[in-house]
C-alpha positions in Angstrom: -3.0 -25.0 4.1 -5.2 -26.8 1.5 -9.0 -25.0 1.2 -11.9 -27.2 0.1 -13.4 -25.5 -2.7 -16.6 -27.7 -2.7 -19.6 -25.9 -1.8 -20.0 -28.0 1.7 -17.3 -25.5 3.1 -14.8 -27.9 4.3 -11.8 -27.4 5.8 -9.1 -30.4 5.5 -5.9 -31.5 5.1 -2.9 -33.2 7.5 1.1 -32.2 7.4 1.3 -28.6 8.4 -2.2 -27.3 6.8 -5.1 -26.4 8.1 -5.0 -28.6 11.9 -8.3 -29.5 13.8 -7.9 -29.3 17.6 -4.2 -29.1 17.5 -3.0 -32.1 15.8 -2.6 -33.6 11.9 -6.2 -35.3 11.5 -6.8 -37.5 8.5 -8.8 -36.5 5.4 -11.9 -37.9 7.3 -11.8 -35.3 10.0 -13.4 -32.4 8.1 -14.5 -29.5 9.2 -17.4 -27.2 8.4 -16.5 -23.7 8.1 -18.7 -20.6 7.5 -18.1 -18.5 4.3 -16.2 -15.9 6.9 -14.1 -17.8 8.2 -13.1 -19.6 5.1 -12.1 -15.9 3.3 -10.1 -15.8 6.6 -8.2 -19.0 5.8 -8.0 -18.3 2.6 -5.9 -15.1 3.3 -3.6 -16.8 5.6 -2.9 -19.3 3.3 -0.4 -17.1 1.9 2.0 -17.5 5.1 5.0 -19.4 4.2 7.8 -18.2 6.7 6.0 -17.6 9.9 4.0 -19.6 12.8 0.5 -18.5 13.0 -2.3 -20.5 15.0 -6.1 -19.3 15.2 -8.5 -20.8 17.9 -12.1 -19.9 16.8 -14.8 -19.4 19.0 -15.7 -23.1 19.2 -12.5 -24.2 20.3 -11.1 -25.6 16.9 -7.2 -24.8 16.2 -5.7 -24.5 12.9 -1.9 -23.9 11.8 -0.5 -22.0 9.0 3.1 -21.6 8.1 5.6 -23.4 9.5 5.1 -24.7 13.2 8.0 -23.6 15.2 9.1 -20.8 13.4 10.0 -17.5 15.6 8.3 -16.0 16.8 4.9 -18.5 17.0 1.5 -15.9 17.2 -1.7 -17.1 18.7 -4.7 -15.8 16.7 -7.6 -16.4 19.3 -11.2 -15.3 17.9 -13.7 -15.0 21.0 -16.4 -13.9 18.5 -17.9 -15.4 15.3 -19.4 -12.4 13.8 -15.3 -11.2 13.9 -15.5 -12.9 10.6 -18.1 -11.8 8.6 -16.9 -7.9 9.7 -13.9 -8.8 8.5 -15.3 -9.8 4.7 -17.4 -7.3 4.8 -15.1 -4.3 5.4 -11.2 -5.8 5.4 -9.0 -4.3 7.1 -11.1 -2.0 8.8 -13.5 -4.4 10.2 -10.2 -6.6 11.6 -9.6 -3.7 13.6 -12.9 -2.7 14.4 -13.6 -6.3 15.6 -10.0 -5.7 18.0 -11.4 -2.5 19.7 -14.5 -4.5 20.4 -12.2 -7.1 22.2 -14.1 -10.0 19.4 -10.2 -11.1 19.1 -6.6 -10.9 20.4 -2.7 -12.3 20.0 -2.7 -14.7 22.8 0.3 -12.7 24.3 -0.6 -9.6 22.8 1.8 -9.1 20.2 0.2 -7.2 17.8 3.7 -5.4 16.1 4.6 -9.2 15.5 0.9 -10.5 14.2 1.0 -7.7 12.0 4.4 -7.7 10.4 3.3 -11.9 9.3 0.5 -10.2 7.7 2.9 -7.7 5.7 5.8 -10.2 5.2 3.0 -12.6 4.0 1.2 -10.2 1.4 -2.1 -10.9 3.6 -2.9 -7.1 3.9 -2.4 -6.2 0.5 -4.8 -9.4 -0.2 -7.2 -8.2 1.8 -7.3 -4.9 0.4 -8.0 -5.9 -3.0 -11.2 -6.9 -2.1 -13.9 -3.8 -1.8 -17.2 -4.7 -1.1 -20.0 -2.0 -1.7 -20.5 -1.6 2.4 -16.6 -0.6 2.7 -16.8 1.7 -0.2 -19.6 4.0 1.0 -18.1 3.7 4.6 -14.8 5.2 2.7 -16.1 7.7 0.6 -18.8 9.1 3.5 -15.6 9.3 5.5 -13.4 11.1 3.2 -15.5 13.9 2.5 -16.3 14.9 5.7 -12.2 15.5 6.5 -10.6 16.5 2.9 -8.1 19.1 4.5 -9.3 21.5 1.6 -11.2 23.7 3.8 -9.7 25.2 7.1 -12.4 24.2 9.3 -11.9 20.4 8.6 -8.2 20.6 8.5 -9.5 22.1 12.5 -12.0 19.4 13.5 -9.2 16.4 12.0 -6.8 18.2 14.5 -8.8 18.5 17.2 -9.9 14.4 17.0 -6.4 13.6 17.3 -4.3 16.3 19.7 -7.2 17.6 21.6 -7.5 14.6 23.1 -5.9 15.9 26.5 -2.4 17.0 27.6 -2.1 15.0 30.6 -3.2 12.1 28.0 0.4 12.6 25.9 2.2 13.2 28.9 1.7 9.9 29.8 3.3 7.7 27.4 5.4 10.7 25.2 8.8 12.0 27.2 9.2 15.0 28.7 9.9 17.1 26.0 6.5 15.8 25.0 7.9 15.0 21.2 5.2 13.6 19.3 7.4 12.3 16.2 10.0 10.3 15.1 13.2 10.2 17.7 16.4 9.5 16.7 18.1 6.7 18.0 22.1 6.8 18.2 22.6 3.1 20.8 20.4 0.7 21.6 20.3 1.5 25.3 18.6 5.3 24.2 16.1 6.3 26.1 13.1 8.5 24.6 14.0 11.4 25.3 17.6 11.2 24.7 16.3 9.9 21.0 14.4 13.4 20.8 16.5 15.5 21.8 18.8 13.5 19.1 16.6 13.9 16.4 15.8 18.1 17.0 20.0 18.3 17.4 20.3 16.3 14.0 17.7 19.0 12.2 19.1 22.2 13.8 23.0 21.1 12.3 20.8 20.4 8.6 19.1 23.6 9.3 22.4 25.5 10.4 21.3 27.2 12.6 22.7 30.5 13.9 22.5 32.8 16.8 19.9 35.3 16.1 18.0 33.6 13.2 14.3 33.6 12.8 12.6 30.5 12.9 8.9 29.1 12.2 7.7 25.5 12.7 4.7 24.7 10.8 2.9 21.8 13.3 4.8 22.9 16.9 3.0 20.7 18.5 4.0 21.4 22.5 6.9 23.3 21.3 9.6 21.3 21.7 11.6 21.9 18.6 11.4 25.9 19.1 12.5 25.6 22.5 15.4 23.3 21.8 16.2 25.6 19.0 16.0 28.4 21.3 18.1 27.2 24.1 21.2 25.6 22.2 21.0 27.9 19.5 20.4 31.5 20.2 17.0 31.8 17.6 14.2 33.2 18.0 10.8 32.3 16.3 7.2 31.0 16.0 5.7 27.8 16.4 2.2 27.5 15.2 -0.7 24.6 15.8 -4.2 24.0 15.3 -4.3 23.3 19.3 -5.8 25.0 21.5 -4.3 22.4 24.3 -1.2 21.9 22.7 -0.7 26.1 22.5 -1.9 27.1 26.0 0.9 24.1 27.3 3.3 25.3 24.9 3.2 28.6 25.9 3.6 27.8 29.9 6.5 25.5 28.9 8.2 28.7 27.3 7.5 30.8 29.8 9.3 28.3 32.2 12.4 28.5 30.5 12.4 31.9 30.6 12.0 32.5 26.5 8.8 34.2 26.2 10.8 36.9 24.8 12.4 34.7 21.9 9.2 32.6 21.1 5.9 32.8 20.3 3.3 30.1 19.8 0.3 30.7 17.5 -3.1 29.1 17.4 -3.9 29.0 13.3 -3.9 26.8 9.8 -0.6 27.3 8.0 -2.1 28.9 5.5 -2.6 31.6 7.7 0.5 32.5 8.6 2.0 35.6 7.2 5.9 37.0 7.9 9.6 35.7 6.4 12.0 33.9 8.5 15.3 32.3 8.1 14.8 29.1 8.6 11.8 26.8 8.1 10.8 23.5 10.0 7.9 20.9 9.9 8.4 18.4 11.8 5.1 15.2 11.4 2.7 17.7 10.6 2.7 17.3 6.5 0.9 14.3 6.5 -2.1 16.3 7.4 -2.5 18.8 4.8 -3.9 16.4 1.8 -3.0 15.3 -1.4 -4.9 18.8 -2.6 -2.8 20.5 -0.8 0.7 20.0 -2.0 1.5 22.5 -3.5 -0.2 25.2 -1.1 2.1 23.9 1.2 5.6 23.7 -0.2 4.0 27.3 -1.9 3.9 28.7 1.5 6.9 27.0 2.8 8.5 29.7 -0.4 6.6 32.6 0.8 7.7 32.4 5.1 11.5 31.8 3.6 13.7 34.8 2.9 15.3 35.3 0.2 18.3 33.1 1.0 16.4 31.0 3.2 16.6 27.1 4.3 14.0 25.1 4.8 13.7 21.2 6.2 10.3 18.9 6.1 9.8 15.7 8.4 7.2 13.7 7.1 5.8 10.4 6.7 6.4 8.9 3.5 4.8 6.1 2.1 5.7 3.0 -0.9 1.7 1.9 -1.0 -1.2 3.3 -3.2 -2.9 3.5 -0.1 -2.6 6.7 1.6 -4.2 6.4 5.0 -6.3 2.8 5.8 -10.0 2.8 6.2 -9.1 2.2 10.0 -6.7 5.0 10.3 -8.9 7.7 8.8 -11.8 6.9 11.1 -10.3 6.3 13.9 -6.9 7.9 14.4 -6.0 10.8 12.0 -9.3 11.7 9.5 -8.5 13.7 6.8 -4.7 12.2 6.6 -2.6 11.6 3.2 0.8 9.9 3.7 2.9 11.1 0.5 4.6 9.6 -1.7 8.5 10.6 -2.1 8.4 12.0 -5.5 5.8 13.7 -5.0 7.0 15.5 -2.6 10.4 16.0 -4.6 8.1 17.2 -7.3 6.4 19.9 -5.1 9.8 21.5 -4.0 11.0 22.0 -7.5 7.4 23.3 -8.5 8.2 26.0 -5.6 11.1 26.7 -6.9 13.4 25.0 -3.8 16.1 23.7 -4.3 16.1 19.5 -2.3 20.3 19.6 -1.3 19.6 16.2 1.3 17.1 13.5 2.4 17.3 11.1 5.2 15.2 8.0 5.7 14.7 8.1 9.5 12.2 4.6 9.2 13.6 2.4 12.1 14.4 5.1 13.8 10.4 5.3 13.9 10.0 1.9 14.9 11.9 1.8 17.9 9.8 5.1 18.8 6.7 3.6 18.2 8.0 0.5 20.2 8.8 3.5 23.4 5.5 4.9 22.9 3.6 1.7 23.7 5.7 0.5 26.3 4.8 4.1 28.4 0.9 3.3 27.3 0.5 0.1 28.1 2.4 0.8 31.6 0.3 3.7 32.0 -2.9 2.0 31.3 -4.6 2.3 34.3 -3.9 6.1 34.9 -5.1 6.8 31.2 -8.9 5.3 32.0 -9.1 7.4 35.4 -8.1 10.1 33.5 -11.9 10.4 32.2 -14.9 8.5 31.1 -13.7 8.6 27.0 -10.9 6.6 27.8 -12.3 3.2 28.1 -11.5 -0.4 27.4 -12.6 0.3 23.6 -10.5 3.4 23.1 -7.3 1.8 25.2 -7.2 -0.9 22.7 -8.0 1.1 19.7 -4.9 2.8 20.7 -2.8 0.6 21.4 -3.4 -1.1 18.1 -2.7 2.2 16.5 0.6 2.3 17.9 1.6 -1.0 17.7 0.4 -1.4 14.0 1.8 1.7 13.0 5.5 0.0 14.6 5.1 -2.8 12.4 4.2 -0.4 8.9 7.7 0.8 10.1 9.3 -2.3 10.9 7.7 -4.5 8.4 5.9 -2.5 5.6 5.8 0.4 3.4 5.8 3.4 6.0 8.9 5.3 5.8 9.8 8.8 7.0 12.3 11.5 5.6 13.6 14.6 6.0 14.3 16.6 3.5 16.4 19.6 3.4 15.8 22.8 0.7 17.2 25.8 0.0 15.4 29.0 -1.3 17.4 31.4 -3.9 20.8 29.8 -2.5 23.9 29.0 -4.6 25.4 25.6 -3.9 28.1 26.2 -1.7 30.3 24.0 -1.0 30.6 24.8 3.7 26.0 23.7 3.4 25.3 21.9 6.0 25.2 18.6 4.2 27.3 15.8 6.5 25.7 16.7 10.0 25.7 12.9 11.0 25.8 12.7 14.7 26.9 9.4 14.6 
């Protein structure tokens, strides 16, 4: 696309640039566009390898990248003032404008729209540019959910997870997982990809008949009670949740393990007692940058002394730790790590790292799961209650499909790394647990 830089605003240009109404026009047929708009172009004038057409609001189309490439994504912008939110807060005003329904893919392929934007450098583009009005937004935000004190690392939990069990149950599976699966074939389901992934951690973990285990982030207890059943342990799981806990608990008591395993309502820092083994499975990204080494600290202090330890997390290759969007919206208060930091943490608490894994399409083709059960479910999610209206449905389907294409596309990775505490390299440690 070829951009106008005179001060009328014009857009022009035939042969694959910038198209008015659909087809090549001649240099005559110019078109006035708004300073918005034009930052918008401006961005996507980056896209080499990719179809993308935008219809604004009056009608007018315009083409970027090459026209018939796979797969072609229809930008279509049903309000104007989607373009001046957009240069006046980035990214999080693109999304901001989606939730408000201001915009959509024509077919609603948001994983795909979003992926041209990585592949294309577009979101890193956009990020570069911080006006005043995103800055304060950012800042205001951040210090009302830094994880440093207890009671925010509560409140960020309860905007997230307290949203409502029969909310989850409707597009997790029925081990109500609420992280990475593990896929082993493509016809998996998602549950058969969870129960993959908690079987792939308890051979890292080794677990034994009769161990002691805690998970720090239990979520609905499905890792303790796998653990449990195919593995003889006992242990504690322990969450933020007051939802999450109560279900938990009844789940347990179903199976008949109340005697093995107990789920507690408090902040790990908390949590007081040695076990055997140590698990965290999606919960890390929560604890903040502060934080680090309180946690790997405490993961130390819960291990005996010749105790093993794994940590699922998020991991991430950008600068940026959690997007504008994602901290107001989704998970406040969240800081994806970087991988050496983490490394760096372990050592600093004296554990010993013996094995990573980078689980990252693995998350994908989760996330891809996850919104196939939500947007099936759609209807039964609003009747659920008043909160869960058009504005939140598509604030969370864009959360799930973006996050599939950070996965898919960009720099969101996850790992799981496997420590040892006081342990002697051996040469029977679990270390090639593959299941494929």
């Amino acid at each position: 696309m070829v951009i106008d830089r005179s001060k009328q605003g014009f857009l022009d240009g035939p042969d694959n640039r910038a198209l008015s109404n659909g087809r090549a026009s001649d240099l005559a047929n110019r078109i006035y566009v708004p300073t918005g708009e034009r930052y918008l172009y401006q961005l996507f004038s980056s896209i080499e390898a990719g179809d993308l057409t935008v219809t604004n609001p009056e009608g007018n189309v315009f083409h970027f990248g090459q026209v018939g490439s796979a797969p072609p994504l229809h930008l279509v912008v049903h309000n104007r003032n989607t373009y001046d939110r957009i240069l006046t807060f980035g990214t999080l005003g693109f999304c901001e404008a989606y939730m408000d329904g201001w915009w959509d893919e024509a077919n609603d392929n948001l994983v795909e729209l979003i992926g041209l934007l990585y592949r294309s450098n577009v979101s890193a583009k956009a990020r570069e540019r911080v006006t005043l009005a995103l800055a304060l937004k950012v800042i205001a935000q951040r210090l009302r959910t830094l994880p440093i004190l207890i009671q925010n690392s509560r409140k960020n939990v309860q905007h997230h997870y307290d949203l409502g069990n029969e909310f989850y149950q409707l597009f997790l599976d029925p081990t109500l997982t609420y992280s990475c699966g593990y896929r082993l074939q493509e016809t998996d389901t998602l549950e058969q990809m969870q129960l993959q992934k908690y079987e792939l951690i308890c051979r890292k973990l080794a677990l034994q008949p009769g161990e002691s285990l805690i998970d720090i982030g239990c979520g609905w207890g499905g890792m303790p009670i796998y653990a449990a059943e195919h593995y003889g342990i006992s242990g504690t799981g322990v969450t933020l949740s007051e939802p999450q806990a109560k279900l938990a608990r009844e789940r347990i008591e179903q199976r008949g393990l109340s005697d093995r395993l107990n789920i507690i309502v408090a902040d790990y820092r908390e949590v007081q007692g040695q076990y055997d083994k140590f698990v965290s499975i999606g919960m890390f990204e929560h604890v903040g940058k502060g934080n680090f080494a309180t946690f790997m600290q405490k993961a130390s202090d819960l291990l005996t002394s010749n105790g093993i330890g794994l940590l699922h997390t998020i991991v991430t290759q950008s600068n940026e730790r959690n997007g504008a969007w994602v901290d107001k919206y989704i998970f406040p208060g969240g800081y994806a790590p970087q991988l050496h930091e983490l490394t760096q943490e372990l050592w600093a608490a004296k554990l010993s790292l013996a094995h990573g894994e980078n689980l990252k399409p693995h998350y994908a083709e989760t996330l891809k799961r996850w919104a196939d059960n939500f947007t099936n479910n759609r209807t039964t999610i609003t009747s659920l209650a008043s909160r869960y209206d058009e504005r939140f449905l598509r604030m969370w389907y864009l959360y799930l499909q973006s996050f599939e294409a950070s996965f898919r596309y960009g720099g969101l990775h996850v790992y799981q790394l496997l420590f040892y505490k006081g342990k002697q390299w051996q040469l029977d440690l679990p270390l090639n647990v593959s299941l494929l």
